[in-house]
C-alpha positions in Angstrom: -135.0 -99.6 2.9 -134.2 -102.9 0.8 -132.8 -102.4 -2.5 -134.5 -104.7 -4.9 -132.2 -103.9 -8.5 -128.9 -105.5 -7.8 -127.5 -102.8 -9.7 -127.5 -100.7 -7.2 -125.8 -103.3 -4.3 -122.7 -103.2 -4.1 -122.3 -78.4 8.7 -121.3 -79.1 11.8 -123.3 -76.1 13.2 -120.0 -74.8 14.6 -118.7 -71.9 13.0 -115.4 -69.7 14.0 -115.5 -66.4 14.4 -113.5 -65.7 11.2 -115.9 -68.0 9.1 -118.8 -65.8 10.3 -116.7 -62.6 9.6 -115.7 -63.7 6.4 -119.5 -64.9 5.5 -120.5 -61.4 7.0 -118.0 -59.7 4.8 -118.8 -61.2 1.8 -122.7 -60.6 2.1 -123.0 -58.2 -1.3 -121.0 -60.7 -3.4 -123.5 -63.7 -2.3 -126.3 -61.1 -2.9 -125.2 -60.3 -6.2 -124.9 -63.8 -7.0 -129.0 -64.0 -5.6 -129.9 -61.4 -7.6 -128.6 -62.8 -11.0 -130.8 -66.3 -10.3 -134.2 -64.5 -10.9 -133.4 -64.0 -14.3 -131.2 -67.0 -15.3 -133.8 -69.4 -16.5 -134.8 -68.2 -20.5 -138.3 -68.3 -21.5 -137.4 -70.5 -24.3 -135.8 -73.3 -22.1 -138.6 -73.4 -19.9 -140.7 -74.2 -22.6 -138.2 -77.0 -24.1 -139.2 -79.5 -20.9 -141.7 -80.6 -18.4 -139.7 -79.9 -15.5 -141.9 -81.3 -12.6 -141.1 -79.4 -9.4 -140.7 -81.6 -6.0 -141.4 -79.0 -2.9 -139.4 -81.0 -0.2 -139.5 -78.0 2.2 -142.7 -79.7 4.0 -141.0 -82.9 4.9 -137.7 -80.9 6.5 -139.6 -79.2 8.8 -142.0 -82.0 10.0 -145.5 -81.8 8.0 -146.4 -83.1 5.1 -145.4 -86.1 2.7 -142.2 -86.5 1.3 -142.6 -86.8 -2.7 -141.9 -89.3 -5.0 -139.1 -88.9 -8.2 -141.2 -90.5 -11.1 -139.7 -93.6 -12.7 -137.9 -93.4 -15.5 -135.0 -95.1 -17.7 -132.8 -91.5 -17.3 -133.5 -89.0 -15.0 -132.5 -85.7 -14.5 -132.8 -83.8 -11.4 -131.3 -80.4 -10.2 -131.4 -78.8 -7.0 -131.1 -75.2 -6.6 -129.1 -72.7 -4.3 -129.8 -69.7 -1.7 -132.4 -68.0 -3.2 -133.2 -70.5 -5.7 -136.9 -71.9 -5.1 -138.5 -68.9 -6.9 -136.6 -70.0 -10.0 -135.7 -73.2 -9.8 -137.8 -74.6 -12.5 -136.1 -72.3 -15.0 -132.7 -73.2 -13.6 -133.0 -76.7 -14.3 -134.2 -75.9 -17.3 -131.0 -74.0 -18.6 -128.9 -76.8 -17.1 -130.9 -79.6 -19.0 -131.1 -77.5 -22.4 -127.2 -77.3 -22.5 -126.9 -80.9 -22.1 -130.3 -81.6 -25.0 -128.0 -79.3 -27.7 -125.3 -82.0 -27.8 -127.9 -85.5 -27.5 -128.7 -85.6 -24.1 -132.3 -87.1 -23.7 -134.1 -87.4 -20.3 -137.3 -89.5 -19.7 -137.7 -87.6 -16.6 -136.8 -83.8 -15.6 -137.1 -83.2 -12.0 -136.7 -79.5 -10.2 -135.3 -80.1 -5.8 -137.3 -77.2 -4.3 -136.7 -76.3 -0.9 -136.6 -73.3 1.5 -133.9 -71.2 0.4 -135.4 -67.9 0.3 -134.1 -66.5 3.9 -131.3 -63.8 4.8 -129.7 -66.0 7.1 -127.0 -67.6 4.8 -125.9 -69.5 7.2 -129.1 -71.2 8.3 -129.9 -72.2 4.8 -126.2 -73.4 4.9 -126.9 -75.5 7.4 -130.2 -76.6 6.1 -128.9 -78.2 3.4 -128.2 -81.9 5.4 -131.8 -82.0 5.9 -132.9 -81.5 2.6 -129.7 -83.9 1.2 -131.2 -86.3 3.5 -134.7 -86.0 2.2 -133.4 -86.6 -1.3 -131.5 -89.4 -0.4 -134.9 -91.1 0.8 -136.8 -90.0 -2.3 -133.6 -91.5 -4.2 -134.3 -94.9 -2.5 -137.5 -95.1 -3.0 -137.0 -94.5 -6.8 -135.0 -97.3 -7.5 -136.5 -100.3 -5.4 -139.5 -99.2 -7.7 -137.1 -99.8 -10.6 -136.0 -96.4 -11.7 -132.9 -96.3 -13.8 -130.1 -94.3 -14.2 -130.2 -90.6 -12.3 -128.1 -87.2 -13.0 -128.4 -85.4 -10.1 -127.1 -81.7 -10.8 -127.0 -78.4 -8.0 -126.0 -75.1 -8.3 -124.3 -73.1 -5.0 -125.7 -74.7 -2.1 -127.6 -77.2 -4.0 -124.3 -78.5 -4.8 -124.2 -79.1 -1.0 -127.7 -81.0 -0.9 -126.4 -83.3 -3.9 -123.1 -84.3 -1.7 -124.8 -84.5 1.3 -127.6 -87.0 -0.3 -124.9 -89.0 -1.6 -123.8 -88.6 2.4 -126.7 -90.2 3.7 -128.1 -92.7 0.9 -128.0 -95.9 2.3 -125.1 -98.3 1.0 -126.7 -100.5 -0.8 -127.4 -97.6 -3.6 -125.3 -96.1 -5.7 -126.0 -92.8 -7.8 -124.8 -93.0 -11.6 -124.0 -88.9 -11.8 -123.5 -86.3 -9.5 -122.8 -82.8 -10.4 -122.0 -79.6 -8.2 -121.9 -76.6 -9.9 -120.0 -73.8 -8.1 -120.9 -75.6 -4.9 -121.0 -73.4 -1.8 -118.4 -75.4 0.1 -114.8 -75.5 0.9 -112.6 -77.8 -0.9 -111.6 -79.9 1.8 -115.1 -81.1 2.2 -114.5 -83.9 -0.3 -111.2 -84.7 1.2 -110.4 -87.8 3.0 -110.0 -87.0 6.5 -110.5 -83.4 6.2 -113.5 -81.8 6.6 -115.4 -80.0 9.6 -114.5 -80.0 13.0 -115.0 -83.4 13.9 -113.2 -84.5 10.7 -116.9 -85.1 9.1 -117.2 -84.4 5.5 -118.1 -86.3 2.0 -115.4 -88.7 1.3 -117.2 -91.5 2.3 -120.4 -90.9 0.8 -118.7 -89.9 -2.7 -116.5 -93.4 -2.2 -119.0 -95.3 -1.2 -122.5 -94.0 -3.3 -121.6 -92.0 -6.3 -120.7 -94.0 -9.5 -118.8 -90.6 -11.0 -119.0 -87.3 -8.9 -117.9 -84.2 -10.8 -117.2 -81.2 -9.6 -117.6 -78.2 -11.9 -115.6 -75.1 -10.9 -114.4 -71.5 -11.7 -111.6 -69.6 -10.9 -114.0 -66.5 -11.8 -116.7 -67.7 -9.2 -115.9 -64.8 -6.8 -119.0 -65.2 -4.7 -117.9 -68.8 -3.6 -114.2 -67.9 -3.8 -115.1 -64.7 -1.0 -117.4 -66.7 1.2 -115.7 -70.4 1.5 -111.5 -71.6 1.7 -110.9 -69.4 3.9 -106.9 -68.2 4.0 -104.6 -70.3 1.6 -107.6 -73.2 1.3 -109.6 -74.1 -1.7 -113.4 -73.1 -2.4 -114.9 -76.2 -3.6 -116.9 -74.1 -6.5 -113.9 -71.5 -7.5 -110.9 -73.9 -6.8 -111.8 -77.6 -6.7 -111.0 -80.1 -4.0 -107.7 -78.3 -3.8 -106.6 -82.2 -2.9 -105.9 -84.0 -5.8 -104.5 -86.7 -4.1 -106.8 -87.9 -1.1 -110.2 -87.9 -3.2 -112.6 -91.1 -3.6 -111.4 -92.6 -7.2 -115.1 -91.6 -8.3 -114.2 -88.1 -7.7 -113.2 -85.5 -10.7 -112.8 -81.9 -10.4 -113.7 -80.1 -13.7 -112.2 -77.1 -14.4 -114.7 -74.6 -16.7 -113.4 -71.5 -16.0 -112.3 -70.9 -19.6 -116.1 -70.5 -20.1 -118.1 -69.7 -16.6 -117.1 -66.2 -15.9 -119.5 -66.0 -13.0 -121.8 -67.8 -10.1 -124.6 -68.2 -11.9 -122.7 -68.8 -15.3 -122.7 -72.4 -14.8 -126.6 -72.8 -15.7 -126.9 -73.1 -19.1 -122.7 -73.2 -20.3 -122.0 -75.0 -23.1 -118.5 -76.4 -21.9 -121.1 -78.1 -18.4 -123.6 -79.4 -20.6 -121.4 -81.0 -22.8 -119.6 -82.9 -20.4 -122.3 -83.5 -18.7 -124.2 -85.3 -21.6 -120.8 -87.1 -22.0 -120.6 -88.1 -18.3 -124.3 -89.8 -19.3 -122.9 -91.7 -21.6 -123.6 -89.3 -25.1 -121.3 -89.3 -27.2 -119.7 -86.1 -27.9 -118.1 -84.6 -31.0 -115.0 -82.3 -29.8 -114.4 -81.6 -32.8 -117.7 -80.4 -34.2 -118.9 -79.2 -31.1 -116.1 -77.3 -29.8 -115.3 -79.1 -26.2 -111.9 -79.5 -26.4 -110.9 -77.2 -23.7 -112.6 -79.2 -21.3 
C-alpha cells in the first residue's frame, strides 16, 4: 500500500529437540499461566471502556474479511496470548485502565483476537507471524485513512504478534508505541544478527518501524523464564534482550519486576500503565504517583 500522511514516511518452524523438551517440560507452568487469564479482566474495567473486539482468526486461515482499526487521534490496541481470545476484551481492559488512572485517554480501544485457544503451544507459537502480518495490513490501512498515533500493547505471545507486525509493516509506516508484556520469546530475538536459525529475528522491523519499542519484563515471570532462553540465554519476558548493546536505538527493556510478581501480573500493574501513559506522551507525577522505581 501507499502511505498518504508523510508522518509515517520515512518462528522458523524449526525446533531442536531440547526446545521441544524444554517446551514439553514446562507444559504445567504455561498452563498455570492459562488458567490465571480467565479471571484477569475485573468487572469494573470492562465496564470503564468500549473495547471493540477485531476477530482476525478468519483472515489467517483463508475466509473471511480482514477488519478495519477505526480511526482515531490515539488508539489503543492489545493483543492477547495462548489462551487469551476467551478473555481478551477484559485483558485489554485492565491494561488500558492502569494507563486511564494516571491521564491516559484513548479515542479508540481496540481488543487483537485470534485463535489461541489450542493445546499445541507450539502451533499457536508459530501462528503468531500470521496474525502479526494480518495486523500489520489492518495497521496500513488505518493510517492512509488518516489515523493517528497507535499503542499497540501484547501480553505472552501477543507480545510476539506486536514484534512480528512491526516485522512485516511496510517501510513506509512507522508505529508510535509498541509494548510486549512478558512476551513469549527469547531475548535474542530483538538482537541484531541473532535470532532463529537463519539469523531471522526483529531487529530490523523494531529499527526500521517502531518509533519506541518497550519491552516490559520480570525476573518473577517463571512461565516465560521455564519455556524460552534456553541454557545461559535470556527470556525476552523474564530477562530482557539480554543484549544491551546490539538493539535498534528505538529499543528499551523495562525492568518491572519490583512490581509484576507473575505472568499474568503485567495486566493491569501500576508501574506498566504508568510508563506506558508516559511513553504516550502523559505526563507523569513520580512523585505523587509513586513511579520512581521504574
Amino acid at each position: 500500500m501507499t502511505n498518504n500522511d508523510s508522518r509515517h514516511e520515512s518462528v522458523d518452524d524449526t525446533r531442536t529437540t531440547d526446545r521441544r523438551t524444554m517446551l514439553k517440560a514446562s507444559g504445567t507452568a504455561l498452563a498455570a499461566g492459562v488458567g490465571l487469564s480467565a479471571s484477569s479482566g475485573s468487572a469494573a474495567a470492562v465496564s470503564t471502556f468500549d473495547i471493540e473486539v477485531l476477530d482476525v482468526g478468519g483472515s489467517v486461515f483463508g475466509s473471511g474479511s480482514t477488519p478495519s482499526i477505526p480511526v482515531g487521534e490515539e488508539v489503543f490496541i492489545f493483543a492477547h496470548g495462548w489462551f487469551g481470545d476467551t478473555t481478551v476484551a477484559s485483558q485489554a481492559a485492565d491494561v488500558a485502565s492502569s494507563m486511564e488512572d494516571v491521564g491516559y485517554e484513548a479515542d479508540e480501544y481496540v481488543a487483537i483476537e485470534w485463535d489461541a485457544t489450542t493445546i499445541n503451544f507450539i502451533g499457536a507459537e508459530n501462528e503468531t507471524e500470521d496474525v502479526g502480518e494480518t495486523v500489520a495490513e489492518m495497521l496500513e490501512e488505518f493510517y492512509d485513512d488518516g489515523g493517528g498515533d497507535v499503542r499497540l500493547v501484547g501480553h505472552s505471545l501477543g507480545g510476539r504478534v506486536v514484534l512480528e507486525t512491526v516485522n512485516h509493516i511496510d517501510d513506509g509506516y512507522e508505529v508510535e508505541t509498541v509494548a510486549p508484556l512478558g512476551a513469549a520469546a527469547d531475548g535474542d530475538m530483538v538482537c541484531e544478527g541473532e535470532g532463529g536459525l537463519f539469523g531471522d529475528n526483529w531487529y530490523d522491523g523494531i529499527a526500521d518501524n517502531a518509533a519506541d519499542v518497550r519491552n516490559y519484563h520480570s525476573e518473577d515471570d517463571s512461565t516465560v523464564g521455564a519455556a524460552y532462553g534456553g541454557i545461559g540465554g535470556a527470556a525476552l519476558g523474564t530477562d530482557g534482550s539480554g543484549c544491551p548493546d546490539d538493539t535498534a536505538e528505538t529499543y528499551t527493556d523495562v525492568d518491572v519486576t519490583d512490581s509484576v510478581g507473575s505472568h499474568m501480573g503485567f495486566l493491569g500493574d501500576e508501574a506498566v500503565g504508568a510508563d506506558l501513559a508516559e511513553a504516550a506522551g502523559v505526563d507523569v507525577d513520580d512523585d505523587d504517583g509513586g513511579w520512581g522505581w521504574l
